[in-house]
N, C-alpha and C positions, 0 to 999 in steps of 0.2 A: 504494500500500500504506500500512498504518496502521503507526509503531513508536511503541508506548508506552515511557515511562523510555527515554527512548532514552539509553544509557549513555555515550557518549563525551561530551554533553552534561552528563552529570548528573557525569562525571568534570571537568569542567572545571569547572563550578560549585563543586562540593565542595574543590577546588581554593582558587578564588577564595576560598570562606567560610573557610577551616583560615588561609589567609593574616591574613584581617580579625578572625579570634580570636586569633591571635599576639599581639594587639595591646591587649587589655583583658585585664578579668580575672575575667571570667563565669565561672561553672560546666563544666565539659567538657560539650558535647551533642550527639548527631546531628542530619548538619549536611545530608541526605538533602531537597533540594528538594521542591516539589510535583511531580506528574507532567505531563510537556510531552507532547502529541500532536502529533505532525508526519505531514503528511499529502503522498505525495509519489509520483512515477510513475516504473516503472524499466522500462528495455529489457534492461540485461544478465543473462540471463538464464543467462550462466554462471557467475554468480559469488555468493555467500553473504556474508552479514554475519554469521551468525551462527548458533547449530547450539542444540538440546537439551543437545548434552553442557554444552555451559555451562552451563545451566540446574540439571541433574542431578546433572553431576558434580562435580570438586573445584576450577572453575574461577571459581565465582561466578557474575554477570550479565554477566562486559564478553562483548564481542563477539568475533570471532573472530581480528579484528586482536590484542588485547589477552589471547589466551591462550595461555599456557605449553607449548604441547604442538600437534603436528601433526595436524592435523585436514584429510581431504580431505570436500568436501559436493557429493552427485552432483545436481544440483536438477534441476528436472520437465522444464526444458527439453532438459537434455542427456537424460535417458531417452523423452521424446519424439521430438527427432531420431537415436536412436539406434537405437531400436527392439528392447532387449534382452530376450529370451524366458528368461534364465535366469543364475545368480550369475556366472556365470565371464566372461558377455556383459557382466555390467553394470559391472563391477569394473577390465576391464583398460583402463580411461584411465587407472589410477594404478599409474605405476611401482614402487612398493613394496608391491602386490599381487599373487601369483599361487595360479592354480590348484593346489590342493595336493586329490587324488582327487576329480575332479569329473565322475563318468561322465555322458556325453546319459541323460537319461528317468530319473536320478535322485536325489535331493536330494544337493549340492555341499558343499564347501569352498574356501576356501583359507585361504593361508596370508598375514601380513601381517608386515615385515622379516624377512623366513624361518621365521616360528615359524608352524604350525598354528593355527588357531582350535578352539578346543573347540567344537561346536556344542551342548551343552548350557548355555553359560553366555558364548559370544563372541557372541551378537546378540541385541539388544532390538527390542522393538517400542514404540514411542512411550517409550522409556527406562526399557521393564520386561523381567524376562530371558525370553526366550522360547525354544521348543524347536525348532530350526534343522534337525530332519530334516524338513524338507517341501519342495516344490517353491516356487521365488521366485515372488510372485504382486506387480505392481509398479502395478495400475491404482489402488488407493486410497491411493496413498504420494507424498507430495506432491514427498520427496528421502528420501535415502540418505546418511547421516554416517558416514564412518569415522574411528573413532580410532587412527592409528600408534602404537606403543608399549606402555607398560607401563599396563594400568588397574587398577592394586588398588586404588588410593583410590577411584577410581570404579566399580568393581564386585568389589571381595574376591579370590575364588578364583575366576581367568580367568590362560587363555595369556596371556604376554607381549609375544605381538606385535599385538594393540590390539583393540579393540570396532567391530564392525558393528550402525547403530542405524536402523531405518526409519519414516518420520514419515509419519504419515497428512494425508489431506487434507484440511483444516476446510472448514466452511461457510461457502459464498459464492455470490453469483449468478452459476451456471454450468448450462447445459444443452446438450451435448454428444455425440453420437454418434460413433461410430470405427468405420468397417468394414476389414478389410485381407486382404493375399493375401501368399504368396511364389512364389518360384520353384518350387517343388515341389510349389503346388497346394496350400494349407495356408489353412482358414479363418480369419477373425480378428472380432469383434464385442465391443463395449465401450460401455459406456453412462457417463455421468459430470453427476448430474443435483445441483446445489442451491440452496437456499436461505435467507433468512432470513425467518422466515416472525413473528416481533415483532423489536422491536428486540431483545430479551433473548434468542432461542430461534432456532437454526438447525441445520440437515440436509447433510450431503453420501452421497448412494447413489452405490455404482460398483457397476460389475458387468461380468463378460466370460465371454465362451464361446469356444472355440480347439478345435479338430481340425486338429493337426497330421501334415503327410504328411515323418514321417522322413527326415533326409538319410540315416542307417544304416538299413538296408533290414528289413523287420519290427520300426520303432518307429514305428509311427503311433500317436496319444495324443489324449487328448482333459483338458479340464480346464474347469473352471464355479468362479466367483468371484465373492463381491461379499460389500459391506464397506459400515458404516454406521457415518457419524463427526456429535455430536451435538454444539452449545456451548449450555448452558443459564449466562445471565448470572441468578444468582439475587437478588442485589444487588449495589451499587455493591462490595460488600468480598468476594462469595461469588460464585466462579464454579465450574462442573462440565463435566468432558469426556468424553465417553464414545466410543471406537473400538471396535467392533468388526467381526472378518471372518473367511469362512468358504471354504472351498475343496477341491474333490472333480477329482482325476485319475486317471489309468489309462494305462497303458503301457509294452510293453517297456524295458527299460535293456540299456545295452550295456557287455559286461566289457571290461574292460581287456587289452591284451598285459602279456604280461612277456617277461623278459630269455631270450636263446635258451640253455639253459644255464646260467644265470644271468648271463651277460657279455657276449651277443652282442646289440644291436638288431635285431631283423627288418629284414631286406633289404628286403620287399616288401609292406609294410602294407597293409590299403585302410582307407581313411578311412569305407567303406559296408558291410563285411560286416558282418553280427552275429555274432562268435565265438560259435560253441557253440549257435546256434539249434534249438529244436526245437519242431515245431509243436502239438504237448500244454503246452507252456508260458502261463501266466497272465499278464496283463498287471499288473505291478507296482500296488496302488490305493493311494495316501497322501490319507486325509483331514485335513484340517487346521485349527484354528479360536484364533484371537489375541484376545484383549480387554486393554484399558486403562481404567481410571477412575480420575480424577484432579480431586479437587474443593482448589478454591486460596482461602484466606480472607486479607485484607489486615487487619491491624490497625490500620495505621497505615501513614503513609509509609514509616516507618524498617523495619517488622515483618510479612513475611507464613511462611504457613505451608500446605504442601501433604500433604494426605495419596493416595496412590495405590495402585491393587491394578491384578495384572495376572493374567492366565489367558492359558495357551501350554496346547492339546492337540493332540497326532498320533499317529495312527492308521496302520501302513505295513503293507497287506500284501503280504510279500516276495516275491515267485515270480521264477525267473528259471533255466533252465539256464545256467547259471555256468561257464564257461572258467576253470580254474583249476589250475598245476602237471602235471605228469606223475610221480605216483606208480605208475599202473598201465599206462605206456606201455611199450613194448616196446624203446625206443630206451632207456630211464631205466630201465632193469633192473638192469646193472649197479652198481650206486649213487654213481656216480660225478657225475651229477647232484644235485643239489639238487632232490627230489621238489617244491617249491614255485616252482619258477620251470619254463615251457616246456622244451621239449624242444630239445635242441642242432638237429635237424631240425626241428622248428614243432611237432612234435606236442603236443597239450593234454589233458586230460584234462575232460570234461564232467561235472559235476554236476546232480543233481536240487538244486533249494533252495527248499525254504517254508516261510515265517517270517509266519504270517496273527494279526494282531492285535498287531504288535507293538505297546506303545501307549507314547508318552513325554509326560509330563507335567509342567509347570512352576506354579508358584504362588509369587507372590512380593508382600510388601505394603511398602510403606515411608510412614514418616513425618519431616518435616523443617521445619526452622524457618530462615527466612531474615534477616538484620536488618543494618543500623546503627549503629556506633556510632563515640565517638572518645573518647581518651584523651589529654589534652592536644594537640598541636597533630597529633596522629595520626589517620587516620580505619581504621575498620576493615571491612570485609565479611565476616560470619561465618555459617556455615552446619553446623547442626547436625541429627542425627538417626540415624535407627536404622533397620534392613533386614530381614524374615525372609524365607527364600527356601526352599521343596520343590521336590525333585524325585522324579517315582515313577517306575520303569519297570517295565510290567509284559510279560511275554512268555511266548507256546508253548515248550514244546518243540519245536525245530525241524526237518524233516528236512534234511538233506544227505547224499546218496545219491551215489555214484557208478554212472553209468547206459551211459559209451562214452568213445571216444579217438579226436578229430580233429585234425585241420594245418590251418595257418594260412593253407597254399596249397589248401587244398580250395574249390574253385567253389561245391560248396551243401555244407553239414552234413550226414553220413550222419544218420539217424533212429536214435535209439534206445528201447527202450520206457522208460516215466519210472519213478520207483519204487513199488514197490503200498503205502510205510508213509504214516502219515498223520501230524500234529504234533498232540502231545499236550498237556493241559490247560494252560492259563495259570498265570502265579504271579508273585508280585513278586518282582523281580530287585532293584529297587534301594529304598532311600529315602535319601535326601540332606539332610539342613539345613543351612542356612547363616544364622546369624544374624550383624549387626554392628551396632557403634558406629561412626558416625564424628563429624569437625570438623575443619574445616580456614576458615582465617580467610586473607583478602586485607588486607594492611597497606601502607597510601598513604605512604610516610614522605614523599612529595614530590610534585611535580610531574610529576616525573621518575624515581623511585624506586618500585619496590614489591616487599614481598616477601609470598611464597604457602607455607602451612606448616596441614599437617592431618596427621592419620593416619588408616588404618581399623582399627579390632578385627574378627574375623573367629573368630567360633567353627563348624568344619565338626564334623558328625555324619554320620559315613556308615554304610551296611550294603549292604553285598550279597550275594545267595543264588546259590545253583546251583536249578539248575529242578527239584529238589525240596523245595526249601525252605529248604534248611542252610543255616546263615552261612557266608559262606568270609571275611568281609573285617567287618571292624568298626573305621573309622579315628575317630579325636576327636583335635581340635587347637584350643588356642586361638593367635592372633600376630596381632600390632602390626605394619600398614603402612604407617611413613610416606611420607611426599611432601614436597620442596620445590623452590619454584621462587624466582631472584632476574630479575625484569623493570627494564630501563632504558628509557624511552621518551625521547630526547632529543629528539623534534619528532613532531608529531601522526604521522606517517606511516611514523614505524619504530617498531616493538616490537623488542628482543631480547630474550632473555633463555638461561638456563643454569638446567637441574633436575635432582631424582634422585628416584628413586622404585625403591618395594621392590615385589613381588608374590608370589604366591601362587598354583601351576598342580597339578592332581592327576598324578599318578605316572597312566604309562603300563601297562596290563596285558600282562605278557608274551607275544609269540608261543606258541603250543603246540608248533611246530616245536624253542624252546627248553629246557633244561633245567629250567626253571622254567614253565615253558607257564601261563596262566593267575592268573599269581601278578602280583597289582595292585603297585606298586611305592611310597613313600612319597612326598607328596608333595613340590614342590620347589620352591625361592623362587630368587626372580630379582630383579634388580639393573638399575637402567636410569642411566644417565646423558646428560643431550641437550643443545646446545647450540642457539639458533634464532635465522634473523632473519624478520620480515613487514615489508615493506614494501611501502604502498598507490604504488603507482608511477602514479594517478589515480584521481578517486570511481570509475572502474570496473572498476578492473585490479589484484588483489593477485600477490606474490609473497611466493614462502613458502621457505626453507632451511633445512638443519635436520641434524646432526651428532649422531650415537649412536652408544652403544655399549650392547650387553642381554647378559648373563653369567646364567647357567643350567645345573647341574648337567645334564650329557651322558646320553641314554639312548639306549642301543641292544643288539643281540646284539653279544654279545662272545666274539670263537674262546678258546676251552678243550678242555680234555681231556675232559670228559662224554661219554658216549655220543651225544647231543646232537650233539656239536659247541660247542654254545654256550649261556652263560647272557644274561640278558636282564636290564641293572647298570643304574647309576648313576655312572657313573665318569667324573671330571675335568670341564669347561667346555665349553658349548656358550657360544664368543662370537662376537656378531656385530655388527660394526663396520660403519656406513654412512654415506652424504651423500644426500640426497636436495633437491632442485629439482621446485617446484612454483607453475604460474602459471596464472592462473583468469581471466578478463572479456573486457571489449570493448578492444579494443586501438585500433581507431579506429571511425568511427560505421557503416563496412561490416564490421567483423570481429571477431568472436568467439573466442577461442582455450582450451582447457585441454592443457597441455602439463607435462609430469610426466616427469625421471631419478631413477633410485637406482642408487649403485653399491655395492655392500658385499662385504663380506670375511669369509662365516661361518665358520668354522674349531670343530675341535673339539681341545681339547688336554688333557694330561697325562690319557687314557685308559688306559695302559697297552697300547696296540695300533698299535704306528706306525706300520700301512699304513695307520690311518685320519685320520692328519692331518696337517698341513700340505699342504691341500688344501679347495675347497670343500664344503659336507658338500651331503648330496643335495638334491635338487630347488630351489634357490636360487640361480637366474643371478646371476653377479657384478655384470653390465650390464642394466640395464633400459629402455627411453625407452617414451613413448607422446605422441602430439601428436592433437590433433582440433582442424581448424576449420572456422567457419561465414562465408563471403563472401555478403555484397548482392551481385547485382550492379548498380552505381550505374548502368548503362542500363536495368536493368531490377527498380526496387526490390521487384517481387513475388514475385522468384526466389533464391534462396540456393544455392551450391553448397557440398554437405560433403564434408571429406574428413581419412583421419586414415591416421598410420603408426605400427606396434606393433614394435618390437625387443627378443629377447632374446639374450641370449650364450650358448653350450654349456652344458646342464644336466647336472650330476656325476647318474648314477642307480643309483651301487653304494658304499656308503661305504667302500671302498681307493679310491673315487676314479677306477679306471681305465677306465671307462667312462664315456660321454657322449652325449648327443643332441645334432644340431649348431644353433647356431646359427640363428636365421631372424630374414624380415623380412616383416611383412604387411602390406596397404595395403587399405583402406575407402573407398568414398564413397557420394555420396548426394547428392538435391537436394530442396526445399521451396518448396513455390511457392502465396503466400498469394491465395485470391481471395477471390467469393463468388457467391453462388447466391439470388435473391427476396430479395436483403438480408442475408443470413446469411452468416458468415464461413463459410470452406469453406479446409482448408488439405491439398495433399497430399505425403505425405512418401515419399520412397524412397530406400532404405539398400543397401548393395551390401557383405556383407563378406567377406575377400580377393580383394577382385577379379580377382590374377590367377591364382588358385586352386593358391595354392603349398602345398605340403605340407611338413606341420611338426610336432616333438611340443610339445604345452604344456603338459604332465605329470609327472613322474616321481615322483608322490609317495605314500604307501604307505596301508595302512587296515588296523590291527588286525595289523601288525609285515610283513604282505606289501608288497611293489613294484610297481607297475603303471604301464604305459606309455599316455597316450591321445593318439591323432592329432587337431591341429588339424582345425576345423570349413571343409571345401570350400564354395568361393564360394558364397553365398546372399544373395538378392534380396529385400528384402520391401519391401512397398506399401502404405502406408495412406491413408484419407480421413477427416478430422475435421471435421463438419456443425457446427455450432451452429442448434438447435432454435430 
């Protein structure tokens, strides 16, 4: 691989010169070397040097060793031996990741140190914000960076519990085919073709086609992808990047359980039925299309400047009889139920649901100046510039219809007839701006000393309509996000350091089941403090630790007297306190390891409800581990054996807390076994995950103020072959 400026080099330099200026009595100058190209071969392929967020966000250029903030980087090799079809498959090697509603067949979340990702504003595509309801599509992404933590500096008005950013694949001489299979009898075809076709101008095409045979029984899907990334070197100071990629699926989704009664967990899940199936039902279609352009001009050593645009568009049209509550069950008549959660017996209620055209839309441009300087025997890294961000959302009138009333324990679905209304015209629901300022400067005082100090301005403009048009919501805010971090490097191979940092998340919209149903809440700022160490424990093995705490005005329903029952506040501290251990490389020249714990303490206090605290609050196991590795085996260097274990600890999934899902432990493996075929490398992979097909929930987490329970995914087998043309 090629690393230009390669920075722990140019850090040492810069070093050496600040010293030999001490010394005379010249002019202050940046003291920014020429550029060194090191040209050099690596095996470990699970370990990162270095991420976009650096780039991007309020990190500067060092490398990954040398930044303030927890970063996990999922690179091509782990998603290749892995083999992950979707967010929640590709996420859980890192223990301070979980699934937070992430129904199979369609588009996911989670959540990251307990807090929810917004998906309107927690993932970027090549470090522009993009619109997160679509299906993960992973053939043209070279890796997967997560940011843990708080990102306002780095991205304004986002959840506090950190950024998901996916990096496309540049051009290179690669010509690749992939066919694959699973146990279920599920297609697989991928193409991954490029080159450099002058020295200035190059091409990478992916593309895949997938017809999948559901492990839940009536979601068979199908999905078409491909994705075109361009590097035009226009001169030695002007380069251009252009990503983009487009992608069309189809396919049932499957609902969630809830709570039996609201308290009870079903006794008797199946990990394969589809609650609430009916055969008039439409297959879910989400099209999707991501761009990036990003042209970088140098002015000098010391001086460059990048300007970038980005375009996120998704198109979902919703169909699905929907399992949802027992408002009109026969057992939940009395009202002693909670019409929104199942029936103390399983019984559910089925919905008609269609929602065609929902459309979400992202547009965001930024401009940024990078440079150089020093101030007496000080050197400085400083990064400036400005963000504007849209978002539109435009949607039908939806139906949702109630159409019958099933149980949990029914073999098939009674049939019911679907609804005869239709979804009425489209309208804009939302428009969104977000414009900012920011700056934030890296200061060298030493060798061994540096400190890191920016902030963001964030001006939001929001509106939102009811589906005929009305305003219901008109928010406007301006505030100041700072960030600081203090790093000590006392020898090349340890960073620590100690930060704090503010942010910025929108208020949640009321349940309707609440007194306030529908009523948006204001938004709410949050407070990060972290302490970290990195330590290269060899050129190929980091360790990473890291110590927080994130404080956040508490939202939830709150019991009252209202007819209601409950209004839907803002009241007291959601704080969550954690440790997290993270290690990533080649441990010896046969083995590979990424291995990840978090334990944390979320708590919700001075609520004014104190069934709800002193306790963990919902769906964020206390205990988390995940391990995955890859052995040679040294008799037989063509063959690799993988294998990994996922542990979580009982998940709270009612907030009094007295409920829980228990405990589980899953185990993975897989082997890789490199040949060739006419000369051509030929590699085949096969992944095995829960091998011993334990059953487990790895869910508890809500969507639009309801709760929902999803069963762990039963053992599955899949198979690939990777040709090189």
């Amino acid at each position: 691989m090629t690393l230009t400026r390669t920075p722990i080099a140019l850090a040492v330099l810069l070093s050496v010169a600040a010293a030999a200026h001490a010394t005379d009595d010249t002019p202050p100058q940046a003291r920014t070397l020429p550029s060194i190209d090191v040209h050099a071969t690596t095996t470990d392929g699970y370990r990162a040097a270095d991420s976009q967020l650096d780039t991007f966000g309020s990190f500067g250029s060092a490398p990954l060793h040398d930044t303030p903030a927890a970063i996990t980087v999922i690179t091509r090799a782990q998603i290749d031996d892995r083999q992950p079809r979707s967010l929640s498959e590709l996420v859980r090697g890192d223990a301070a990741i979980n699934d937070n509603y992430a129904p199979a067949g369609y588009y996911q979340d989670v959540s990251i140190r307990g807090f929810p990702l917004d998906l309107a504003t927690g993932f970027r595509f090549n470090g522009m914000i993009m619109s997160a309801e679509q299906l993960l599509a992973l053939e043209g992404k070279e890796r997967v960076e997560v940011l843990k933590g708080l990102g306002g500096l780095e991205a304004g008005v986002v959840e506090p519990g950190g950024l998901v950013n996916y990096v496309s694949k540049r051009p290179a001489d690669v010509h690749n085919v992939t066919v694959g299979t699973d146990s279920h009898g599920s297609t697989y075809e991928a193409l991954d073709l490029g080159a450099w076709f002058t020295p200035g101008f190059g091409l990478r095409v992916n593309a895949a086609n997938e017809r999948t045979h559901g492990v839940v029984e009536h979601t068979d899907a199908r999905r078409s992808f491909v994705s075109i990334g361009a590097d035009w070197k226009i001169t030695d100071k002007a380069t251009l990047l252009l990503d983009t990629d487009y992608q069309t699926s189809g396919g049932n989704s499957a609902s969630g359980y809830q709570l039996l009664g609201g308290t009870a967990i079903p006794a008797h899940p199946s990990r394969t039925r589809l609650l609430g199936y009916q055969p008039w039902q439409r297959p879910v279609g989400i099209h999707s299309s991501n761009t990036s352009l990003r042209f970088n001009y140098r002015f000098s050593e010391q001086w460059n400047a990048q300007l970038s645009a980005g375009h996120s568009h998704t198109v979902i049209d919703d169909n699905v009889a929907f399992a949802y509550g027992c408002f009109y069950a026969a057992s939940c008549a009395s009202g002693t139920t909670p019409g929104y959660f199942f029936a103390p017996n399983g019984d559910y209620d089925v919905y008609d649901y269609r929602s065609p055209d929902d459309t979400r839309q992202n547009d965001e441009v930024r401009a940024s100046l990078t440079g150089t300087f020093a101030t007496g025997a000080i050197d400085h890294e400083l990064n400036v510039g400005a963000t504007a961000f849209r978002r539109t959302v435009d949607q039908r009138a939806y139906v949702y219809d109630y159409v019958g009333t099933a149980n949990i324990d029914d073999p098939v679905v009674p049939v019911f007839p679907g609804s005869p209304n239709q979804p009425g015209p489209s309208t804009r629901r939302l428009t969104s701006w977000q414009r900012t300022l920011f700056a934030i400067d890296r200061i060298h005082l030493s060798d061994t000393w540096q400190v890191l100090a920016g902030t963001r301005l964030v001006k939001l403009n929001e509106r939102a309509y009811d589906d005929t048009g009305a305003l219901e919501r008109d928010t406007r805010l301006t505030k100041a996000l700072p960030q600081a971090a203090v790093l000590w490097q006392p020898v090349t191979s340890l960073t620590t350091y100690v930060s704090y940092g503010e942010g910025l998340s929108l208020g949640r919209e009321a349940p309707y089941w609440t007194s306030n149903g529908g009523t948006t809440l204001a938004p709410l700022h949050s407070r990060q403090a972290e302490a970290g160490v990195k330590y290269a424990l060899s050129d190929a093995l980091d360790l990473q630790a890291a110590v927080y705490r994130i404080r956040q005005s508490y939202q939830f329903a709150q019991p009252d007297g209202t007819v209601e029952g409950f209004t839907f506040v803002q009241h007291g501290e959601e704080v969550h306190t954690g440790v997290e251990l993270n290690l990533a490389g080649r441990v010896t020249d046969n083995l590979r390891l990424t291995a990840s714990a978090n334990v944390i303490r979320a708590r919700a206090e001075n609520t004014g409800t104190a069934s709800y605290e002193d306790h963990q609050v919902v769906n964020v196991p206390r205990y988390r581990t995940a391990v995955y590795a890859d052995y040679t085996l040294p008799f037989a260097p063509a063959l690799a054996v993988l294998g990994g274990w996922r542990y979580a600890s009982s998940n709270v999934a009612t907030p009094d807390g007295s409920t829980r899902v228990p405990a589980y432990h899953v185990f993975d493996a897989g082997l890789r076994y490199a040949t060739s075929l006419g000369g051509h490398a030929m590699t085949w992979r096969l992944s095995v995950d829960n091998v011993f097909n334990h059953f487990y929930w790895r869910d508890t987490g809500s969507s639009g103020g309801d709760s929902y329970l999803f069963p762990g995914m039963p053992r599955l087998a899949r198979l690939s072959m990777t040709y090189e043309l």
